[in-house]
C-alpha positions in Angstrom: -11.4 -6.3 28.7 -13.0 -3.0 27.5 -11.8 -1.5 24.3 -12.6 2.3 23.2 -12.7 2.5 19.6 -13.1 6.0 18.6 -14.6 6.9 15.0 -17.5 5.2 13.3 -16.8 4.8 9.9 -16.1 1.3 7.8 -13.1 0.8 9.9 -14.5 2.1 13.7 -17.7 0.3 13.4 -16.3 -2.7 11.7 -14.0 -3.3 14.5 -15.9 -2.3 17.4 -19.1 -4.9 16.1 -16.1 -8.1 15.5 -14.8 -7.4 19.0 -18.1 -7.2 20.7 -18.4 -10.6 19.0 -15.4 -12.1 20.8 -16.5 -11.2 23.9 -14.8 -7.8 24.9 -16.5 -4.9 26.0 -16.5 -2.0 23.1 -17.5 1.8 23.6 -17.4 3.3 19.8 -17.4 7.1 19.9 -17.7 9.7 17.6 -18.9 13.4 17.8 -21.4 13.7 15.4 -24.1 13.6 17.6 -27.1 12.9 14.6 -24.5 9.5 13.6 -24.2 8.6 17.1 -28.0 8.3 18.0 -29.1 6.3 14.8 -26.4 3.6 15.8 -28.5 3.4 18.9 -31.1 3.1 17.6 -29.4 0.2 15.7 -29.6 2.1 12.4 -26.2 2.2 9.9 -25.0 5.3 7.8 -23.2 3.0 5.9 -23.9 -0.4 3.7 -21.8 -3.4 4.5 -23.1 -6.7 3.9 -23.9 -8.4 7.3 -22.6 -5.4 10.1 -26.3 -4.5 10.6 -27.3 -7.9 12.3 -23.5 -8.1 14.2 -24.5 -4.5 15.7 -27.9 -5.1 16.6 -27.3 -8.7 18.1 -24.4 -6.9 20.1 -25.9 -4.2 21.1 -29.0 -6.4 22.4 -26.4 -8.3 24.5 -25.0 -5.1 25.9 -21.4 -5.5 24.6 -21.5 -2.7 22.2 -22.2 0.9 22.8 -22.3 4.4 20.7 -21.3 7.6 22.6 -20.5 11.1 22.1 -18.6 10.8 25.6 -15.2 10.4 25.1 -13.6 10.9 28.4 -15.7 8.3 29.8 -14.9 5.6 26.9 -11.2 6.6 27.2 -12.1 6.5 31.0 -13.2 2.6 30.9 -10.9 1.4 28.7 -7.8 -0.8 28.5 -7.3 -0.7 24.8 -8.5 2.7 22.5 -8.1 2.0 19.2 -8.0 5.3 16.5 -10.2 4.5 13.8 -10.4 8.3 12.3 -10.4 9.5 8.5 -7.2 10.0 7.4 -7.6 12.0 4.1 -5.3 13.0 1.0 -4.0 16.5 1.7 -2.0 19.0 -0.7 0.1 16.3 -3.3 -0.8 13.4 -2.1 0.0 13.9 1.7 -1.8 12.4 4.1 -4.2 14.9 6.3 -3.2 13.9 10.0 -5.8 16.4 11.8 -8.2 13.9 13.0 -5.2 11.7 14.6 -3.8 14.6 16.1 -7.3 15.6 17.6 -7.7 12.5 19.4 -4.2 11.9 20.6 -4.6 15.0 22.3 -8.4 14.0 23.3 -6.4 10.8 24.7 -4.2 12.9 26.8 -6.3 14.9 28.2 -8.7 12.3 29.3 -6.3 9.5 30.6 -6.0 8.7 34.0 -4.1 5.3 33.8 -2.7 3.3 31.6 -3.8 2.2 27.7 -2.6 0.6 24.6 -3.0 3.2 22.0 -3.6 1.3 18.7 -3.8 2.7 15.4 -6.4 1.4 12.8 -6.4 4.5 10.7 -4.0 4.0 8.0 -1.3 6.4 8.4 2.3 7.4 7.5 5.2 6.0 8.6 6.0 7.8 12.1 3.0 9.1 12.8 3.0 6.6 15.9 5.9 8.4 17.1 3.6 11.9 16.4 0.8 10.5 19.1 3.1 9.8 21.4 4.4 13.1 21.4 1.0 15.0 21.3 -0.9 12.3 23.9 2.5 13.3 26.3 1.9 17.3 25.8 -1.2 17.0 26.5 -1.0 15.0 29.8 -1.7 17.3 33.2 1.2 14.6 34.7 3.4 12.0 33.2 1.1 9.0 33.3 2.7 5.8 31.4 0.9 4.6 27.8 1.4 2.6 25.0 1.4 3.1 21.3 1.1 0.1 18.7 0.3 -0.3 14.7 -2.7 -2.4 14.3 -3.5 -1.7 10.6 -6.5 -3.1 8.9 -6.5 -5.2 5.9 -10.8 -4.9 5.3 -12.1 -5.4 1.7 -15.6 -3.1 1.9 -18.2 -5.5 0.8 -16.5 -8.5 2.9 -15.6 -7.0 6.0 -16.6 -8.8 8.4 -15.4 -12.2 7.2 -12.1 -10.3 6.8 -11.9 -9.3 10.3 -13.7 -12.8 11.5 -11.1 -15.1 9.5 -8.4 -12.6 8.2 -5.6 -14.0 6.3 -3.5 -12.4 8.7 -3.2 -10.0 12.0 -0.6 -7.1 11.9 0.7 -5.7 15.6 3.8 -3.4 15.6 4.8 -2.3 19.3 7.9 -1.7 21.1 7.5 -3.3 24.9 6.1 -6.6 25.8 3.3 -5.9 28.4 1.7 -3.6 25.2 2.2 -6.6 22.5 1.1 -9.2 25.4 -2.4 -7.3 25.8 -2.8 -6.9 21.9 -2.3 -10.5 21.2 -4.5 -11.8 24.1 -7.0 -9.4 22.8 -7.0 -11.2 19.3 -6.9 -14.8 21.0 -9.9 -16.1 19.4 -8.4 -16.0 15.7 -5.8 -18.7 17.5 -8.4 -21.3 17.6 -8.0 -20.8 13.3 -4.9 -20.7 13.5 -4.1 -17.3 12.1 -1.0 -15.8 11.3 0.1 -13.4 13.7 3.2 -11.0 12.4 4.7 -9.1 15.4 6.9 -6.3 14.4 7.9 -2.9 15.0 5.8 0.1 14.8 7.5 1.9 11.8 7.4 -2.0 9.6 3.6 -2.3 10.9 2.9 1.1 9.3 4.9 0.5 6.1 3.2 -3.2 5.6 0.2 -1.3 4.9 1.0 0.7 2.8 3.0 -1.8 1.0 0.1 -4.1 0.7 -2.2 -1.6 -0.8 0.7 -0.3 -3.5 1.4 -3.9 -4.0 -2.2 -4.9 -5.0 -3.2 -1.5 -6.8 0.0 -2.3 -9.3 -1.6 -5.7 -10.4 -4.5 -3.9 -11.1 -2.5 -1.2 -13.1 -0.9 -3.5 -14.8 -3.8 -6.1 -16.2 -5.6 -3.1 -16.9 -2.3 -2.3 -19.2 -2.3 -5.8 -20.5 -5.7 -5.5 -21.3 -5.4 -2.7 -23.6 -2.5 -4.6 -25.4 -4.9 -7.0 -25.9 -7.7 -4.4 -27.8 -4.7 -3.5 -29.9 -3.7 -6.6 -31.4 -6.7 -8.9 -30.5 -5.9 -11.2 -28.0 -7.8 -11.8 -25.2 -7.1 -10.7 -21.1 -8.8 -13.2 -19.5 -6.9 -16.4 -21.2 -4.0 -14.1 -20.4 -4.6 -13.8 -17.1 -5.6 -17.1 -16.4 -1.5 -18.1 -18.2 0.0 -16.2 -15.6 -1.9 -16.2 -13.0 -1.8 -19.8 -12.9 2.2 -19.1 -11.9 2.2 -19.0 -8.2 4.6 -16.6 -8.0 2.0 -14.3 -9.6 -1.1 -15.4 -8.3 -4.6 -15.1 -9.9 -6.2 -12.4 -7.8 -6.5 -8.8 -8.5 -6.0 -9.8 -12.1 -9.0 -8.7 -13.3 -9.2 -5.5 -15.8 -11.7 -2.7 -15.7 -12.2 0.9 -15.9 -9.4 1.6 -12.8 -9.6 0.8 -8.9 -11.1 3.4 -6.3 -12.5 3.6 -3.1 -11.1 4.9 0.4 -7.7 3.0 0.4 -6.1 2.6 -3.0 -5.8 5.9 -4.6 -4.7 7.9 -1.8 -2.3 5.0 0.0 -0.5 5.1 -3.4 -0.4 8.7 -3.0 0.8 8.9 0.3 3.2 6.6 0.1 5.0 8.2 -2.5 4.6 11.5 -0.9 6.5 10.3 2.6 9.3 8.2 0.8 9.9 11.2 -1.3 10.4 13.3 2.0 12.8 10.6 3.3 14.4 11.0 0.0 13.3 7.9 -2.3 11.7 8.5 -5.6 9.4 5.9 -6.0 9.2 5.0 -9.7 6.9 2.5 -10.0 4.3 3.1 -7.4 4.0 7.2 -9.5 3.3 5.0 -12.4 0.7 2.7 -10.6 -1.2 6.2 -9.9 -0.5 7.6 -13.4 -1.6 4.4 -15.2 -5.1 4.1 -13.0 -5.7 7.5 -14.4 -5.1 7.1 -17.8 -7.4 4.1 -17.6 -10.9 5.5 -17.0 -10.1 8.1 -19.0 -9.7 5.6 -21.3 -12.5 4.2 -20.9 -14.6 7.2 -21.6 -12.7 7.1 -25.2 -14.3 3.4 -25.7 -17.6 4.6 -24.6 -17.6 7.3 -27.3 -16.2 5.2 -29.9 -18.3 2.3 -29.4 -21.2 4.6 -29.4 -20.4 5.8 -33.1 -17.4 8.7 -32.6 -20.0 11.2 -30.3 -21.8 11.2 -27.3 -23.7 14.9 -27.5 -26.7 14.6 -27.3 -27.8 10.7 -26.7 -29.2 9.2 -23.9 -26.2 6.9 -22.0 -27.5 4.4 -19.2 -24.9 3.4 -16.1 -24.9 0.5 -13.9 -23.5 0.8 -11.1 -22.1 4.0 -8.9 -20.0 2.5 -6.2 -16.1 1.6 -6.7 -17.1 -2.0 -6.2 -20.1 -4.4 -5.5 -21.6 -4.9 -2.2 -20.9 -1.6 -0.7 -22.7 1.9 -1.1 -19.2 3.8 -1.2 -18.8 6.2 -4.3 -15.0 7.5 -3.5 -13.0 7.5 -6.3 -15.5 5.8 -7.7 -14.7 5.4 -11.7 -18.2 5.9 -12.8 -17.9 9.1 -10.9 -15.3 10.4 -13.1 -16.2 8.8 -16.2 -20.1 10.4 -15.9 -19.2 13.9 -15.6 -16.7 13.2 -18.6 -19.2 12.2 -20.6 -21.3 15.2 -19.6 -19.0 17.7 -20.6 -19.4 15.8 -24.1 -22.7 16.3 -23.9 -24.1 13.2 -23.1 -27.4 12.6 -20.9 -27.2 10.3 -18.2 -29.5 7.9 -16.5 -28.1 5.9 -14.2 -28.7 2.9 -11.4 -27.2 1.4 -8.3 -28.7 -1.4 -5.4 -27.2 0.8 -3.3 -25.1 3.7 -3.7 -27.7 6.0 -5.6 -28.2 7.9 -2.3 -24.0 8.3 -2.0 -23.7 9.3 -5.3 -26.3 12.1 -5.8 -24.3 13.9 -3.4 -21.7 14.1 -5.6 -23.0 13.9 -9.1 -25.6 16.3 -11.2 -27.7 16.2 -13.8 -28.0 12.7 -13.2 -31.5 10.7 -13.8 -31.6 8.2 -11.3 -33.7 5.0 -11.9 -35.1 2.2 -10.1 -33.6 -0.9 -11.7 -31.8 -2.4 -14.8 -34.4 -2.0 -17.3 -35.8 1.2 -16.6 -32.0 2.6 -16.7 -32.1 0.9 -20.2 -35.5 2.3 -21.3 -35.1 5.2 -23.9 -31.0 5.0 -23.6 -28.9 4.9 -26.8 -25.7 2.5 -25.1 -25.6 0.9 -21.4 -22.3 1.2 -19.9 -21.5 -1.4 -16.7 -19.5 0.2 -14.6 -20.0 -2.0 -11.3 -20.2 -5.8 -11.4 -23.5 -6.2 -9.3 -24.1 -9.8 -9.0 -27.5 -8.5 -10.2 -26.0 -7.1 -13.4 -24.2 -10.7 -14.5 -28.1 -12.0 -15.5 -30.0 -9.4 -17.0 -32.3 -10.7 -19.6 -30.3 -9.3 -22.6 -32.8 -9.9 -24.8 -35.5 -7.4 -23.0 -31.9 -5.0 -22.3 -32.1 -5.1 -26.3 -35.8 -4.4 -27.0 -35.5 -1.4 -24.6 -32.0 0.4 -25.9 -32.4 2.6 -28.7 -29.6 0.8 -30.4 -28.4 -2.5 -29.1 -25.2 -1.3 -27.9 -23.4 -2.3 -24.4 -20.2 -1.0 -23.4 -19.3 -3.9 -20.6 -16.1 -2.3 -18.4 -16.2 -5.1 -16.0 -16.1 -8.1 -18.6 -19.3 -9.7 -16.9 -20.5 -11.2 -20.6 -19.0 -13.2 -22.9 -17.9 -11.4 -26.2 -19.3 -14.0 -29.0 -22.8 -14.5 -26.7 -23.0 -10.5 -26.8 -22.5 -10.7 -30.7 -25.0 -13.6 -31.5 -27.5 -12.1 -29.5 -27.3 -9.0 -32.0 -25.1 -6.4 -29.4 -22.5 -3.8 -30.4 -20.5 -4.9 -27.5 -17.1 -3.5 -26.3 -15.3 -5.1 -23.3 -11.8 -4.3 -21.5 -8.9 -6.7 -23.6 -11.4 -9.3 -24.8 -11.1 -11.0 -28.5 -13.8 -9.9 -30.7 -15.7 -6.8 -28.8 -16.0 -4.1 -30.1 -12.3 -1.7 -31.2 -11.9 1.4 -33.4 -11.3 -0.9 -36.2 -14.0 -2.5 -38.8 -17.3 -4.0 -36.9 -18.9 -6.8 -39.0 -22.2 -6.3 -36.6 -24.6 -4.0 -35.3 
């Protein structure tokens, strides 16, 4: 079978690499020529643990290719998957003009007949929109599919996600369309995993659903968690009490400074954009949104406060730039809001990332960048963890102490344990644990 997947980003190369790895035939295209020729060459604009050696391997075997042609991957193809950006527009709606480029590209160039799958995460009824643009852009009626096939891909562990995914989405509406799709995902039978077959408009809203679903535990330990600072209890024994209840579940129970990254903040958005259009006020999913905003702004408030009631002026180190470990993506990153924050307060920054250095200075100024831990600590008057690193849970704290101005660590991932921090002679504030650092009397530093 050959399989068109057009767009190279987390999603597009993702899925072209994990196909070529079953065995189909994959043509990934994108029209930024300079992107295009580095994946040729076997070379990633993008970090994701593991996707370099699946690319390279398939493209050595001849089951993957990069193009800039389109009409000749649409061409070749049985299967063209849509695997475009799909931004936040005006109030939170989504920006549909990469989908509606390719439906028409898809039009124009097909000559018999596909399964048109969407990958792209996009609005309920936007199948129904390609259908419609891939049809007025035909020179003659010539008969097509369209099918949901969202992605459920945690950047960082995407490849195991697509490899042994907890489960496999397909939303369609005639049988010779679902038949191809399923066949297509046939090795994930030998595991055994759970195939839901729906309808296009569920396939889309499952998405969505998922995402809103998961970003409101995260809202809400995060909330917990500041209960917690105010009457000194402690998040993760809470978390552990309830999470322990299946019906709650222990994952995504884990507070910090807000989520980000390229799904969370703006599928909450644009979910409560199109059900507000088809007339539904969505309550809690707003609050989801207005809670993860309050919270790094929050966060900047415990910086300052831990620091000693200012920031003008002193010397603050970051670790860690990109919304979570084990990727090089800075969107909606929190330590790209809280740094500028801290900025306008005055505040000098130096800052470090394994990865995401090169991301974020693209979006960030006035920014010292540094080459590891220590030197990020060297001369700084508080360290603030922003991204929990595997390389930031064992840092010698007692050469992070020597080099800080003042021995002050403002940990927003909860990597350390509160009473260690202490003993070893820290000011150290955490996100809802017992005895860190609060607004209220210190008996330490």
């Amino acid at each position: 079978m050959h399989v068109c997947v057009i767009g190279t980003g987390y999603v597009g190369l993702v899925t072209g690499a994990c196909f070529a790895e079953f065995g189909v035939q994959v043509a990934c295209v994108d029209n930024v020529v300079s992107k295009i020729a580095m994946l040729q060459e076997g070379q990633l604009p993008i970090h994701e643990p593991g996707l370099h050696e699946l690319v390279n391997k398939n493209l050595r075997e001849g089951r993957l290719t990069f193009t800039t042609d389109i009409t000749k991957a649409i061409e070749q193809a049985l299967v063209i998957f849509i695997a475009v950006g799909t931004p936040a527009g005006v109030d939170g709606a989504t920006d549909l003009r990469y989908i509606d480029e390719v439906a028409d590209a898809i039009g124009r160039c097909m000559r018999d007949y596909k399964v048109v799958a969407t990958k792209s995460t996009v609005p309920v009824g936007t199948a129904e929109r390609i259908k419609e643009r891939i049809q007025a852009a035909q020179s003659e009626p010539i008969a097509f599919s369209v099918v949901s096939n969202p992605e459920f891909l945690r950047e960082g562990a995407a490849i195991e996600d697509f490899m042994r995914p907890n489960r496999v989405v397909i939303g369609g509406e005639d049988a010779h369309a679902l038949a191809i799709m399923k066949e297509l995902y046939s090795p994930l039978y030998l595991i055994e995993t759970p195939v839901v077959i729906t309808d296009i408009v569920t396939a889309e809203m499952i998405k969505y659903a998922a995402n809103a679903f998961l970003a409101m535990k995260i809202s809400f330990i995060n909330e917990v968690a500041n209960v917690c600072d105010a009457v000194g209890a402690d998040v993760h024994d809470v978390a552990r009490g309830i999470g322990l209840d299946h019906r709650i579940g222990r994952l995504f129970l884990h507070p910090g400074p807000g989520y980000g990254g390229s799904c969370f903040p703006k599928d909450v958005q644009a979910l409560v954009h199109f059900a507000q259009e088809a007339g539904i006020d969505l309550q809690l999913a707003a609050a989801v949104e207005r809670v993860n905003v309050n919270q790094w702004q929050h966060m900047v408030e415990k910086i300052v406060t831990t620091v000693g009631g200012t920031v003008a002026d002193k010397t603050i180190g970051i670790l860690g730039l990109s919304f979570k470990p084990n990727t090089d993506d800075v969107r909606d990153s929190p330590a790209l809001k809280i740094i500028p924050a801290l900025q306008a307060r005055g505040a000098k920054i130096k800052a470090y990332d394994p990865v995401a250095v090169p991301t974020a200075q693209q979006a960030l100024r006035d920014v010292e960048y540094c080459v590891d831990a220590y030197t990020t600590c060297a001369g700084s008057d508080a360290l603030v963890l922003t991204t929990e690193w595997n390389q930031f849970r064992a840092l010698d704290l007692e050469r992070v102490r020597a080099l800080l101005q003042q021995p002050i660590m403002i940990d927003l991932r909860n990597v350390y344990e509160p009473e260690t921090m202490r003993r070893l002679g820290f000011r150290y504030a955490a996100v809802g644990r017992r005895g860190t650092y609060t607004n209220r009397a210190y008996d330490g530093v």
